[in-house]
N, C-alpha and C positions, 0 to 999 in steps of 0.2 A: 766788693765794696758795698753793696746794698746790704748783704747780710749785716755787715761792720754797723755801717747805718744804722740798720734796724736792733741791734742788740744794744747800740749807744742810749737810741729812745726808749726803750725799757729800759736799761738802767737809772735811768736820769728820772724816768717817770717812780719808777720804785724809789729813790734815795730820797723825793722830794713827798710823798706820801704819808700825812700825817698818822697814820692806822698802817702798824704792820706785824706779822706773825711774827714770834720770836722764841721757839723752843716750843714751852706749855703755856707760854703766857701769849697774852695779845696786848698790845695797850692802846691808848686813844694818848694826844696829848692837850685833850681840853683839861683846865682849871680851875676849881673858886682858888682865886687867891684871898677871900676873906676869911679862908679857915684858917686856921694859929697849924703851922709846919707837923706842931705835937700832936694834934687831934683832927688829923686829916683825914681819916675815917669815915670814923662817924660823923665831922660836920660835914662833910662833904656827901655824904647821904643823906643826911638829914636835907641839903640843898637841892641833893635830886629829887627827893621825893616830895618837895612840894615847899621846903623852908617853915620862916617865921607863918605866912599865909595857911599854911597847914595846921604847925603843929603852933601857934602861937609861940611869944618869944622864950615864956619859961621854960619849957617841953625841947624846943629847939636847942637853948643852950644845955640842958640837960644830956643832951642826946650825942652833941660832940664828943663824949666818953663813950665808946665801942659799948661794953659792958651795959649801959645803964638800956641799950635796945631789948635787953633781953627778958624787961618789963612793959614793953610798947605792944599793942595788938593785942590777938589772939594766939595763945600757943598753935605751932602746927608740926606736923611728924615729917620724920626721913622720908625721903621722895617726893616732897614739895618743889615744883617748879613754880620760881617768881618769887617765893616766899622773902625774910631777911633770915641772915645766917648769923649766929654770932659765934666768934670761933676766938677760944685760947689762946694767948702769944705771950711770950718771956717777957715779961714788963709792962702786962695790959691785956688788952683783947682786938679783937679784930670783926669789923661790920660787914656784910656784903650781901647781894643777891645772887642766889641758885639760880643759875643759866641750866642745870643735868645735874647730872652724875655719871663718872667713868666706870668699866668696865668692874672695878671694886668697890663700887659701892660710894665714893669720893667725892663729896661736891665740886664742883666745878660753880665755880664762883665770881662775880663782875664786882670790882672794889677798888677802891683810891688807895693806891699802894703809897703814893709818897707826890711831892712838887716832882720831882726829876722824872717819876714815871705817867704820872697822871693814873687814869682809869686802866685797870689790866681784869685780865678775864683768867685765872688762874684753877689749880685742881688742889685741894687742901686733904690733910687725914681727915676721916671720919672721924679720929680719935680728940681730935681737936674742936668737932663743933658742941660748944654749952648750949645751944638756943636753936628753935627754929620757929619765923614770929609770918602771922599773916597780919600785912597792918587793913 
């Protein structure tokens, strides 16, 4: 009975855990819901990294297109941790920060996948990243 117990409260504490491992991904389910669903990316990095207050408001709205990162900062090379990544995708581009690299060479990468998923921490091709920015 104790055992039964004690496996009921882990599960219960796991189901109700806003942060949990999931495959290759990780996600968080914090939000800006003031980003527009289609350019959830990049506003939403633009929001973590500091918003309107940072980048001012032209810069900011600019910045909502994945793509337009990959003129911000300083260039910087494969094997930047912390750096922003800007990476390739069918119908656009994709913003995020290098958390590593996997055993191929692969960024692994922290980025607002979508509302449904919030923040995830995923591993992309190398052949996919256009950018790599120190702001």
């Amino acid at each position: 009975m104790k055992r039964f117990l004690m496996a009921a409260i882990a599960a219960a504490v796991l189901a109700i855990s806003p942060a949990y491992a999931q495959g290759k991904h990780h996600r968080h389910t914090v939000r800006t819901t003031s980003c527009p669903a289609t350019l959830g990316c990049g506003c939403n990095m633009a929001e973590h990294l500091g918003g309107i207050a940072r980048f001012g408001y032209k810069v900011w709205r600019d910045l909502w297109v994945a793509k337009n990162w990959r003129s911000r900062g300083e260039a910087a090379h494969k094997g930047c941790v912390g750096c922003v990544v800007v990476l390739s995708r069918k119908g656009g581009g994709h913003v995020g920060i290098v958390k590593g690299y996997d055993a191929n060479g692969n960024p692994i990468v922290h980025s607002y996948a979508n509302r449904r998923l919030g923040w995830t921490t995923a591993t992309y091709s190398a052949k996919r990243v256009l950018a790599y920015r120190h702001l």
